[in-house]
DODRENLUM-589350 format. One record per atom (N, C-alpha, C): residue in one letter; x, z, y. Coordinates in pm, whole numbers, plus 32768, in hexadecimal, padded with zeros to 4 digits. Each point is the difference from the previous one (the first is absolute). Layout:
aXZY...
//
This chain:
x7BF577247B51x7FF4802B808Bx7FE080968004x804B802F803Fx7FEC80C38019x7FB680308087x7FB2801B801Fx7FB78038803Cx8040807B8054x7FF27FFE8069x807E8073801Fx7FC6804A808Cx7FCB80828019x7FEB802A8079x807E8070803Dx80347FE7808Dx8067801D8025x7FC0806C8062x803180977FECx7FDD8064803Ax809D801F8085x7FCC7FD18044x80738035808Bx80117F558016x7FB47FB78010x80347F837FE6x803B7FDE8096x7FFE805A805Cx80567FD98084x807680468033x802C805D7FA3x8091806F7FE2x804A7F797FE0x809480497FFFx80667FCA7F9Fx7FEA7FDE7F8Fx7FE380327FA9x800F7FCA7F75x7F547FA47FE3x7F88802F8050x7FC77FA77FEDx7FED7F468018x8065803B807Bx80197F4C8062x807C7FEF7FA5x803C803F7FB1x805C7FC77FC0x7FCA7F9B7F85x7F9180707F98x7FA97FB77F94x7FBE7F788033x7FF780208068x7F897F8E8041x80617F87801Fx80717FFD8008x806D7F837FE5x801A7FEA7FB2x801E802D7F7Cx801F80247F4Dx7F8A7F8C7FEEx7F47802D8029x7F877FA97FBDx803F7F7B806Fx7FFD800D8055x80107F7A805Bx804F7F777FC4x804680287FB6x80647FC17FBAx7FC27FDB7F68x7FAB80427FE4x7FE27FEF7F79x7F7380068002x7FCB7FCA8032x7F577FE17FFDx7FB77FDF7F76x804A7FAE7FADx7FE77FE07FA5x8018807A7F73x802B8032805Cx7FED809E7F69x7FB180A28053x800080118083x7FB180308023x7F9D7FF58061x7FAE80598018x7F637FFD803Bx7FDE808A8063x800B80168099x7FDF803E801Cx7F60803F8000x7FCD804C7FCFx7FB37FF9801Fx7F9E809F804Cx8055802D803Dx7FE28062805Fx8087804C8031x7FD68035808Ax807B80428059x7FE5808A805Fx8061805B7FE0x7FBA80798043x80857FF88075x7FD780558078x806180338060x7FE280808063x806380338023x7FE2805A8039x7FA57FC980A3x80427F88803Cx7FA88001806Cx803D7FDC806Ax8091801E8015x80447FED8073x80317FA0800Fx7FE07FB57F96x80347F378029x7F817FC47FC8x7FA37FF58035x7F9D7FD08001x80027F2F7FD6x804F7FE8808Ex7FFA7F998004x80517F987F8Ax808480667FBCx80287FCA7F4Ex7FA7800B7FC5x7F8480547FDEx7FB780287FAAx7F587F827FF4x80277FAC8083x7FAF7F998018x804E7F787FD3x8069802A8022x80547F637FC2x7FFC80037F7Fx8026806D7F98x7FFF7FFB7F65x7F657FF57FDCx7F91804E804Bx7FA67FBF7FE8x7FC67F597FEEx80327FF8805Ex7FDB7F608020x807C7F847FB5x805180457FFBx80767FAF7F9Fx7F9F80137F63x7FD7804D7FB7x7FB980257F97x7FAA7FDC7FFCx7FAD7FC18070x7F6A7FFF7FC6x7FC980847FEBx8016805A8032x7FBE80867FDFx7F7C8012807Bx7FAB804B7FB1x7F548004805Dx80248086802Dx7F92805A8074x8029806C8037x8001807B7F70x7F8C7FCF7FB7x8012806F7F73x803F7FF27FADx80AE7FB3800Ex805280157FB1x8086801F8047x7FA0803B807Fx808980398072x7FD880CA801Cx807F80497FF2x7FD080788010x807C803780AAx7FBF801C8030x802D80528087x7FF280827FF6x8069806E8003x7FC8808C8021x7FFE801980CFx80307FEA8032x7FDA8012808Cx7F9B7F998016x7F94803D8038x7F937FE6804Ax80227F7A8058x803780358074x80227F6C803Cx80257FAE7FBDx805B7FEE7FC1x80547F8E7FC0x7F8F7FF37FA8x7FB380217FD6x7F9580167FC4x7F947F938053x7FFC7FFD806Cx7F7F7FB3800Ex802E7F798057x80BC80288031x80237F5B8000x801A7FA07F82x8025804B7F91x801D7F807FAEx7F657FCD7FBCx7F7B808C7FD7x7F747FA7800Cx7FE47FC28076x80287FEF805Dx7FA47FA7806Ex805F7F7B7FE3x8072800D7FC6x80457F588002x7FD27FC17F64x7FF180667FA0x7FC37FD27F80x7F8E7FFC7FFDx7FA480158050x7F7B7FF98011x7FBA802A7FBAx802180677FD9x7FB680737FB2x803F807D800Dx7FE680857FB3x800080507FF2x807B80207F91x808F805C801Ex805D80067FB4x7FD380987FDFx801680187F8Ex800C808E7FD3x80458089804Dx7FE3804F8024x805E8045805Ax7FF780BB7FD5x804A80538065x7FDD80827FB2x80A580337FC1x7FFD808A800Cx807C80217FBAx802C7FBC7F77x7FA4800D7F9Bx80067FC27F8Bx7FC17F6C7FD5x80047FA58062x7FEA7F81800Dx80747FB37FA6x806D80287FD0x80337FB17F97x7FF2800D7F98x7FDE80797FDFx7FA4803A7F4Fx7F557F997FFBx7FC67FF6809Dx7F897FC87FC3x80497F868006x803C7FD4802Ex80317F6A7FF5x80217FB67F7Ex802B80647FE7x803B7FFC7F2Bx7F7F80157F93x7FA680498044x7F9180327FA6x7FAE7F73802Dx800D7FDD8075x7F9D7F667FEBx800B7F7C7FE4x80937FCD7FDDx80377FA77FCEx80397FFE7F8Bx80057FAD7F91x80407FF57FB1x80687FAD8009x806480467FC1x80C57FFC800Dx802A7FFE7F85x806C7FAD7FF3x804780127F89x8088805B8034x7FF2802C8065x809A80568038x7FAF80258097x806780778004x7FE2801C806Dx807080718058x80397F808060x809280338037x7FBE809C807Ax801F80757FF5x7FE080738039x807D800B8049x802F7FC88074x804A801C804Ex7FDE803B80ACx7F9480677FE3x7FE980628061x803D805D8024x8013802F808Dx805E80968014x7F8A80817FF6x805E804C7FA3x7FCC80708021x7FAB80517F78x7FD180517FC3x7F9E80317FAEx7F7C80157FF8x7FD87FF4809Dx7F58801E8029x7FEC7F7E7FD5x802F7F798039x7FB57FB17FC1x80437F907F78x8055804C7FC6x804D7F907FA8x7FBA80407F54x800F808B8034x7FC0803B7F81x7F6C7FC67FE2x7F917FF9803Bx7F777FD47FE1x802F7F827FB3x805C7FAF807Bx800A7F727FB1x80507FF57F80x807A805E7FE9x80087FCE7F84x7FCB80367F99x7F8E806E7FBBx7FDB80097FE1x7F487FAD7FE2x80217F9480A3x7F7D7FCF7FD0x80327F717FDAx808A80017FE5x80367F817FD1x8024800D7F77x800C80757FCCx8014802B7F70x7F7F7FE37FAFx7F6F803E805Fx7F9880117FC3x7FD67F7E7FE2x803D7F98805Dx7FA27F717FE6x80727FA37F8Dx804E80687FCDx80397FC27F9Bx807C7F768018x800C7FF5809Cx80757F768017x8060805C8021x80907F9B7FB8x807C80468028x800D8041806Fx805880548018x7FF980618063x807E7FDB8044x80517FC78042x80627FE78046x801580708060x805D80757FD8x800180538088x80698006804Ex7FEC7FE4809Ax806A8039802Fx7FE7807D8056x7F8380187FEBx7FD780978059x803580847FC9x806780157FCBx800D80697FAEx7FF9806C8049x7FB28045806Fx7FC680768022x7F7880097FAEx7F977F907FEDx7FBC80067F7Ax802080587F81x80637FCC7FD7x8012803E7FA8x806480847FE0x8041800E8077x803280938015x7F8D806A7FF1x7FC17F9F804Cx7F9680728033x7FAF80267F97x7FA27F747F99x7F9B80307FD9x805C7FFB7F65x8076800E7FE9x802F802A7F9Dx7FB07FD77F71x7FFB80287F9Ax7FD880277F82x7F5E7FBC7FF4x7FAF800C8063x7F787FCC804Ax80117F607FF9x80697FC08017x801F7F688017x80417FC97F6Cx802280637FDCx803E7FC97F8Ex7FB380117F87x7FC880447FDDx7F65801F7FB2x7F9E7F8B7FEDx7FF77FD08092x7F977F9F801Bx80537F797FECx80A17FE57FE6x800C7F707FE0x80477FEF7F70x7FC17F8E7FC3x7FFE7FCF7F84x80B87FEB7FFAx802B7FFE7F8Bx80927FDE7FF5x80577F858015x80287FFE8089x804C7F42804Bx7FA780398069x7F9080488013x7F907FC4808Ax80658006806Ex805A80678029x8030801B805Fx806F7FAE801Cx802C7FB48047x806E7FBF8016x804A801D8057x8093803E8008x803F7FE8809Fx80347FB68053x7FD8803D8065x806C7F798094x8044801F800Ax802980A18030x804C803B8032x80917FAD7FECx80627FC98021x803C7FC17FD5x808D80687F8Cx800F807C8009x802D805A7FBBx7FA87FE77F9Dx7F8280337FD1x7FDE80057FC3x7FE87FC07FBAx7FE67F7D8028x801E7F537FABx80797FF97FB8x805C802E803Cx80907FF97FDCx7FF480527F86x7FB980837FF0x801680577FA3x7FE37FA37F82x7F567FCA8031x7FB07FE27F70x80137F678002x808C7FBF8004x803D7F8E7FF6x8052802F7F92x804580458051x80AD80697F8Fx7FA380167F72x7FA18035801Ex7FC7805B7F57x7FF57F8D7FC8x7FB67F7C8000x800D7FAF7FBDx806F7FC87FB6x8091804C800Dx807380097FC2x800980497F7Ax7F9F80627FFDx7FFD80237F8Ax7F7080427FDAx7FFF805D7FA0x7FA180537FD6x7FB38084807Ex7FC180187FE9x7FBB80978077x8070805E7FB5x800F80167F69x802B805D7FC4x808B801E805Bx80517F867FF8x80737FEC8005x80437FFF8086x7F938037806Fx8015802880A1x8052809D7FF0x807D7FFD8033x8030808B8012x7FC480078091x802A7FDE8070x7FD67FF98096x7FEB7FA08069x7FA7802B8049x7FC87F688079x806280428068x80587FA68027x802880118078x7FE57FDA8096x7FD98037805Ex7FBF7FA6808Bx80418028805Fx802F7F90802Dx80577FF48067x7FAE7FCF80B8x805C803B804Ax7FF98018808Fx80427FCF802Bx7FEF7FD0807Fx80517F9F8056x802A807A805Cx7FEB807A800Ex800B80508069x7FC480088081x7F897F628016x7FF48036808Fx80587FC68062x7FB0801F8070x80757FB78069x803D80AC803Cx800180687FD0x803680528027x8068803D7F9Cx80447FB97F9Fx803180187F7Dx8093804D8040x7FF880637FF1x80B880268052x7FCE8074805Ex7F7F80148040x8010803E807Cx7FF080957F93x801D80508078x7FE280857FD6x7F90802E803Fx7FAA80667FE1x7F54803F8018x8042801A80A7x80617FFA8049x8011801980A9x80077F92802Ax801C7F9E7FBCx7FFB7F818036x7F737FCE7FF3x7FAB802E7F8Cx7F6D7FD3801Cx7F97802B8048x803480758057x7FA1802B8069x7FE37FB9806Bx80567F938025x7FC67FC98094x80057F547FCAx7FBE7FE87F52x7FE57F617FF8x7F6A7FFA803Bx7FF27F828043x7FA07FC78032x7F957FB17F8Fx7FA37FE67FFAx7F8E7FAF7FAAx80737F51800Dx80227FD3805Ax80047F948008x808A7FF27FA1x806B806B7FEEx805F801F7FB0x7FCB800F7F70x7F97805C7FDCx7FF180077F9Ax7FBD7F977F90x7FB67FAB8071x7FAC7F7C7F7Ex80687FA88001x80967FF58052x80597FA47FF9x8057801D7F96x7FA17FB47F58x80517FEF7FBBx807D7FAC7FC9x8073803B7FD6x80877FA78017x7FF97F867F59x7F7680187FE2x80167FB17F88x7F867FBD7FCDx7F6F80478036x7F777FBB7FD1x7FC87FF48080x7F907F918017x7F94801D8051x7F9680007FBBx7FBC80768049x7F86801C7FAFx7FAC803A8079x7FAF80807FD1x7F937FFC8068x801D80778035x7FAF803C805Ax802B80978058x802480637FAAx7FB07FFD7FC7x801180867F87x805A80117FB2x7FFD7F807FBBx8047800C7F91x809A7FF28047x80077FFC804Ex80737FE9805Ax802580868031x7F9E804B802Fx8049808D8037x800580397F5Fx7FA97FFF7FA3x7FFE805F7FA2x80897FD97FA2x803C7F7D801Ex806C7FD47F8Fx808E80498088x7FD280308082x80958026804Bx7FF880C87FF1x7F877FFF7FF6x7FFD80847FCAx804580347F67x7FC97F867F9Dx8039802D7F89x7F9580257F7Ex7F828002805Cx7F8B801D7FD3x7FCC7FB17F98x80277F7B804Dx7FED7F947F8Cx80327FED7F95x805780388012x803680057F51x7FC280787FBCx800A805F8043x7FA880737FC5x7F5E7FF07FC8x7FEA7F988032x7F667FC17FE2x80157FAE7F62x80707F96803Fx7FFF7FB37F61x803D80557F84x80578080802Bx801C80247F87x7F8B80547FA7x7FB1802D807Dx7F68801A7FD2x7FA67FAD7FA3x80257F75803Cx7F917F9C7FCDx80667FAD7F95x807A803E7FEEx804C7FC97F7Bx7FDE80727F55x8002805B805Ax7FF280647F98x7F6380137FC1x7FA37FCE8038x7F7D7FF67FFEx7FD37F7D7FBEx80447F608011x7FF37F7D7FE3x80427FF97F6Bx805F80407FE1x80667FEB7F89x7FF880897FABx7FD480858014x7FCC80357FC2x808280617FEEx8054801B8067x807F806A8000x80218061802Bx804480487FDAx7FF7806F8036x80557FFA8091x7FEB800A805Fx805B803A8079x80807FFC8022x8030804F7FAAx807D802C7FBFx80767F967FD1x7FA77F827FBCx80187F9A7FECx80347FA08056x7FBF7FFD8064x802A7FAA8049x806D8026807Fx80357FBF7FFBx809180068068x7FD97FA08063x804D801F8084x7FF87FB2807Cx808D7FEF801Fx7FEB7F8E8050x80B57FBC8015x7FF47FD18071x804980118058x80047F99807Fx80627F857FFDx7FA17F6A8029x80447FA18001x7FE07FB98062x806C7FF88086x7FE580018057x7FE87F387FFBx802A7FCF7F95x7FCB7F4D8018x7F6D7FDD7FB6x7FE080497FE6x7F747FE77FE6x800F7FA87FACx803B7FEF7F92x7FFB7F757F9Ex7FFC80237F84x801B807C7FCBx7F9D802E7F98x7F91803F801Dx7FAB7FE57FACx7F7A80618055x7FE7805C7F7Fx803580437F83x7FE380507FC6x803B7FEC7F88x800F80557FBAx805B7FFD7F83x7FC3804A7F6Ax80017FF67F71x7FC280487FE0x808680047F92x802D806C7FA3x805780177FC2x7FED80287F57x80057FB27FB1x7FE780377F8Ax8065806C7F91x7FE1800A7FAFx801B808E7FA5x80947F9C7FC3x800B7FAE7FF2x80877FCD7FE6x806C7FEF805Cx7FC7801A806Ex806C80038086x7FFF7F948046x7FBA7F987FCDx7FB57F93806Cx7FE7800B80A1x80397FBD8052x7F7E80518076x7FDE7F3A801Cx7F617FD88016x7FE67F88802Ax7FBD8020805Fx805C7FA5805Ax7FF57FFE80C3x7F917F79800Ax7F7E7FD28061x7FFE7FB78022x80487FDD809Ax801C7F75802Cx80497FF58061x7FCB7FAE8054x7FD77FEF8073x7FD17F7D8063x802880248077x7FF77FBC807Ex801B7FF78088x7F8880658035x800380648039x7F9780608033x7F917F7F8039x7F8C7FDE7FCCx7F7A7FFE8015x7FA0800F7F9Fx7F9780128044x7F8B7FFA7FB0x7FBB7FBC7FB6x802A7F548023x7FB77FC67FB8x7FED7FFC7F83x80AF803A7FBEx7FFA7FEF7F50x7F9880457FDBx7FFE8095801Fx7F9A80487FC8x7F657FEC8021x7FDE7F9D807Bx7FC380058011x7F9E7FB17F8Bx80787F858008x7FB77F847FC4x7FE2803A7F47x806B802D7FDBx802480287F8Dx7F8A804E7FD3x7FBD80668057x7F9E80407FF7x7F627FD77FD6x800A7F988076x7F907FA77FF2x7FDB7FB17F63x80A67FEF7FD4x7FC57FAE7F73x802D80477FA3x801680567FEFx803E80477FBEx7FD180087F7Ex80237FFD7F80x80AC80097FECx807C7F908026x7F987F758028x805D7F9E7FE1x80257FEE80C3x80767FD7800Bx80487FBE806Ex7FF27F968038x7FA77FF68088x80137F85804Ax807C7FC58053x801F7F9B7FC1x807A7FAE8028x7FF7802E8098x80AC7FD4800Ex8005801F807Fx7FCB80588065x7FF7804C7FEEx7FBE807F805Fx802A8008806Fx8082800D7FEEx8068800F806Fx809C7FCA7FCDx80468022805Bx809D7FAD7FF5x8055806D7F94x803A7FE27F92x800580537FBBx80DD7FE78045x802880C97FBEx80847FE3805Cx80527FA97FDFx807B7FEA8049x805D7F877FF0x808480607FDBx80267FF47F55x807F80477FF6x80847FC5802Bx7FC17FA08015x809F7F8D8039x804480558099x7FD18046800Cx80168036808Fx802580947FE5x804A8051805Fx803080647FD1x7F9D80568040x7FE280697FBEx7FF280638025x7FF480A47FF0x7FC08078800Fx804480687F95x7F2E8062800Fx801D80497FD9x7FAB804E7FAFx801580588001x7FEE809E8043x8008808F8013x7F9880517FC9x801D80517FD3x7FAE80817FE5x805B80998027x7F8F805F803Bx802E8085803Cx7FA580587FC5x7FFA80508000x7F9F80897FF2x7FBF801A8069x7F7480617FFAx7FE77FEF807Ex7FE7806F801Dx7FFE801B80B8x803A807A8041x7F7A80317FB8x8009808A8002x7F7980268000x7FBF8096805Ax80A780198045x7FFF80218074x7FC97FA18078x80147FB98012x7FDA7FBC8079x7F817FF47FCFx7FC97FBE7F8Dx7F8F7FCE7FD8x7FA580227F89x7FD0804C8007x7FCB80937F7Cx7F807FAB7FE8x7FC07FAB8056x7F857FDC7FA3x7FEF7FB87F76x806A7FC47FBEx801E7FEB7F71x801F80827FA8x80368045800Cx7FEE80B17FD3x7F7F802F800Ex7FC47FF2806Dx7F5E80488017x7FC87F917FA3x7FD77F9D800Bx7FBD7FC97FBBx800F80107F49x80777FE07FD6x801180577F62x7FC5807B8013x800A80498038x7FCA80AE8002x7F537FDF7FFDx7FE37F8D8035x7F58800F8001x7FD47F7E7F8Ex80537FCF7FEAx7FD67FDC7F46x802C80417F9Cx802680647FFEx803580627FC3x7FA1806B7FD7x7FBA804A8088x7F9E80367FF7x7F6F7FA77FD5x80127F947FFAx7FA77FC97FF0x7F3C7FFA8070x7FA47FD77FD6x7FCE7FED8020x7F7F80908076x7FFA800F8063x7FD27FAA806Ex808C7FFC8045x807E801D800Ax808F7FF48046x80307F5F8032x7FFE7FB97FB1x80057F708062x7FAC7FD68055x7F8C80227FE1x7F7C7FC2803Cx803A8072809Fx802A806E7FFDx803380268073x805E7FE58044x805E7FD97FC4x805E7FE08040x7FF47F5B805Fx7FB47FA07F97x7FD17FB18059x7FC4800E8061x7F8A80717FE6x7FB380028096x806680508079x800E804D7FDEx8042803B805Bx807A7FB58048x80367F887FCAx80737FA38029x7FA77F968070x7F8E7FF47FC2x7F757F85802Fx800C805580B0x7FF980787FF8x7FD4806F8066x80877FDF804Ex804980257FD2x808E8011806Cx80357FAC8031x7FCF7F797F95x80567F7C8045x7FC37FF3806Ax7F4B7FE0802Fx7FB980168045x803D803B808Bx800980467FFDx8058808F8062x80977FB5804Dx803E7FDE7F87x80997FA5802Fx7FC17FA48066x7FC87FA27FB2x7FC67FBD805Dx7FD37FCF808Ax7F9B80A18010x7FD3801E8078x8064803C8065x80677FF07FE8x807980708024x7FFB809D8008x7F8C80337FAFx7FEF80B48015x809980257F9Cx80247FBA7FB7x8055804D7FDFx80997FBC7FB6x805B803C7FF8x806D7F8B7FEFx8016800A7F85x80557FA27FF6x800F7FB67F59x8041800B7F8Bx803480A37FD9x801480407FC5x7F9980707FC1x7F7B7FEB808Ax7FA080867FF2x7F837FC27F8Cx802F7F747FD9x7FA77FBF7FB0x801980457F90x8075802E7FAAx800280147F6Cx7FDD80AA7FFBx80538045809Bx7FB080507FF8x7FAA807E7FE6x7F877F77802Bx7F8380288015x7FD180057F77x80227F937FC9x7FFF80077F5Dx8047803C7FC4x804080438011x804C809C7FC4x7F9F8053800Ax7FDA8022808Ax7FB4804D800Ax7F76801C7FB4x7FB67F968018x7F6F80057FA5x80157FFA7F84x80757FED7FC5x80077FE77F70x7FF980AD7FE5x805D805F8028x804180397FD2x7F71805E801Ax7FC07FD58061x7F7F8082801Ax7F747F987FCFx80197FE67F6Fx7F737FB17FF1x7FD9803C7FADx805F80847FE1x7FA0804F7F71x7F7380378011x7FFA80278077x7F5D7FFA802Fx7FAD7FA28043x80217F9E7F7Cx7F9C7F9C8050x80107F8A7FAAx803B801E7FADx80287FA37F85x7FBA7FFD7F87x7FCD7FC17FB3x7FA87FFC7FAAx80047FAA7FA3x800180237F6Fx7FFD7F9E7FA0x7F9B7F938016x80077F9F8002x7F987F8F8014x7FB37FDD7FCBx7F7A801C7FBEx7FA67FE47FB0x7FCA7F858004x7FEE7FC4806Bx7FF07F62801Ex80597FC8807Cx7FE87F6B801Fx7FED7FDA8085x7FEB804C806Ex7F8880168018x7FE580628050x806C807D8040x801880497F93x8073807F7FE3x80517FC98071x803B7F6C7FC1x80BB7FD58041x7FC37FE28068x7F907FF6805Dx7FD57FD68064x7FF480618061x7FCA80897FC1x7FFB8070807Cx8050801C8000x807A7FFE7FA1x80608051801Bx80937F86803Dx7FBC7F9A8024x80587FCE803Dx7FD5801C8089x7F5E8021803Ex7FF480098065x802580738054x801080827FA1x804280648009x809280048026x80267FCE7FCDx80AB7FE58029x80187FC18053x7F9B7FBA801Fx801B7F808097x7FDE8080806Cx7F7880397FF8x7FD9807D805Ax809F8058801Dx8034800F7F83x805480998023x80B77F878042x7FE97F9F7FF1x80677FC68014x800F7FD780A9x7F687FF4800Cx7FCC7FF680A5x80278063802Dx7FEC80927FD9x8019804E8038x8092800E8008x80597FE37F9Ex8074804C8002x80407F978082x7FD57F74801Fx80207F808051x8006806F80ACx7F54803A8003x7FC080618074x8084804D8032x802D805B7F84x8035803E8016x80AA7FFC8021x80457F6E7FE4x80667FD97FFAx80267FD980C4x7F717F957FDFx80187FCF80A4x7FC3802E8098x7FEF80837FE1x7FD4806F805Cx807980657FF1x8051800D7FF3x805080547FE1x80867FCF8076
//
């Protein structure tokens, strides 16, 4: 029996895990749940489906904060970093980190490294962010991915040797804006942009995968997880979503994994990882026709896969900016101050002017001010976009 605390457990991929254990009770064990706050009333049902007490429940909003203790009848953990103490007060044999964002995914996976249980990530702004800091602190296997690319990668390697990797390839679905040109993306709407033509997932990861960003993130958190250079890795657009990543060896090999775009494989896969729980999901049907594309991708229309190599390239504090500053602008889309081209940007912008203000990172701490710095100068450049 595995012991398992689920960080975002009311997102997408956490209500996804939380069907993966539902099904398999007999090999896992919830035994704590963090959320941001805004579905309160899921965060009482998985409680109460679990058997979970209010101190193995963490809330960061206050309210949601004192409805789900008044229905557990106690006191849930709460506070920006209420899923790091959540991890620091339970013992886990895993611990799924599927939080948005770096303010609070970083504490947690580093306080999921420290307590020594597998690390299941799918927060990879964590580890954009706290870079070299996250990886220091986990033992060799600790880290596991969800990402479902990234599953795909460290599925393929099991094809051969580490030696014997010429290149990871990660592929893109393009987005539901795959074709337009940067004049056609000036007047998309929010409700256009999370309408993805191939995953559902959650707000973010939804505008940040129509921006392009998202891939610019995982090739971050590919080159950082597998230990490559940048350079290495190639991006492909495939607009059926049925390979999710490719890795290519020195003999001219390339091994694709292949499934129907969801989450569950990786999800489940994650959870037990190395070994495979039956049936996860519906695996495809070749009896049926169908075809398989790959394109190059614009990088005119869509430069945040270029920016992002340029800031693992430069290496470290440069991702940890580029995330924040993306954290900043999506924010902004959002609110409608500014339209939806002015997201990447804005992240042009702060990247290119972070030499004063950029700093080798001596700890935690370091990647922390200087992410708050870039969120500051990214606010501003937002000020200055939608006043204009």
């Amino acid at each position: 029996m595995k012991n398992v605390i689920i960080l975002g457990s009311t997102g997408s991929i956490g209500s996804q895990a939380i069907d993966v254990i539902r099904e398999h009770r007999d090999q896992f064990n919830v035994v704590g749940i963090a959320t941001g706050g805004t579905n309160p009333e899921r965060a009482i049902e998985q409680a109460r489906e679990f058997g979970l007490s209010a101190d193995q429940v963490a809330v960061r909003d206050l309210e949601g904060a004192k409805q789900v203790s008044k229905a557990l009848d106690g006191f849930v953990i709460t506070g920006d970093t209420c899923a790091a103490a959540l991890v620091e007060s339970q013992e886990a044999d895993l611990v799924l980190n599927a939080l948005v964002g770096s303010a609070a995914g970083l504490p947690a996976t580093l306080a999921a490294l420290k307590s020594g249980a597998t690390l299941a990530l799918a927060n990879k702004e964590s580890l954009v962010a706290g870079g070299r800091f996250v990886l220091e602190a986990a033992k060799p296997g600790q880290i596991v991915p969800v990402d479902s690319e990234h599953s795909a990668m460290a599925q393929s390697m099991r094809s051969g040797d580490r030696g014997e990797v010429a290149r990871f390839v990660l592929t893109a679905s393009g987005g539901p804006f795959r074709g337009n040109s940067r004049e056609e993306l000036m007047d998309v709407t929010y409700e256009q942009a999370v309408a993805h033509p191939t995953w559902s997932m959650g707000s973010m990861n939804s505008l940040n995968s129509a921006t392009m960003v998202n891939k610019g993130l995982e090739l971050i958190e590919a080159s950082l997880l597998f230990d490559v250079e940048p350079d290495n890795i190639d991006v492909t657009v495939h607009p059926q979503s049925i390979v999710h990543s490719m890795v290519t060896f020195t003999d001219g090999a390339t091994i694709a994994q292949a499934s129907p775009p969801s989450m569950m494989l990786p999800i489940s896969h994650a959870l037990n990882w190395p070994n495979r729980i039956p049936d996860a999901q519906p695996a495809l049907d070749f009896s049926q026709a169908f075809e398989w594309t790959f394109e190059p991708l614009d990088e005119e229309a869509f430069p945040a896969v270029k920016l992002a190599r340029q800031a693992a390239e430069k290496g470290e504090p440069y991702p940890a900016i580029y995330n924040a500053a993306n954290e900043v602008a999506v924010d902004a889309f959002v609110a409608g101050r500014i339209k939806f081209p002015y997201i990447v940007d804005i992240i042009t912008e702060v990247l290119n002017g972070a030499g004063d203000f950029a700093e080798a990172p001596a700890d935690v701490n370091a990647v922390l001010r200087t992410e708050s710095r870039a969120r500051e100068r990214a606010q501003a450049v937002v000020e200055r976009i939608a006043s204009a």
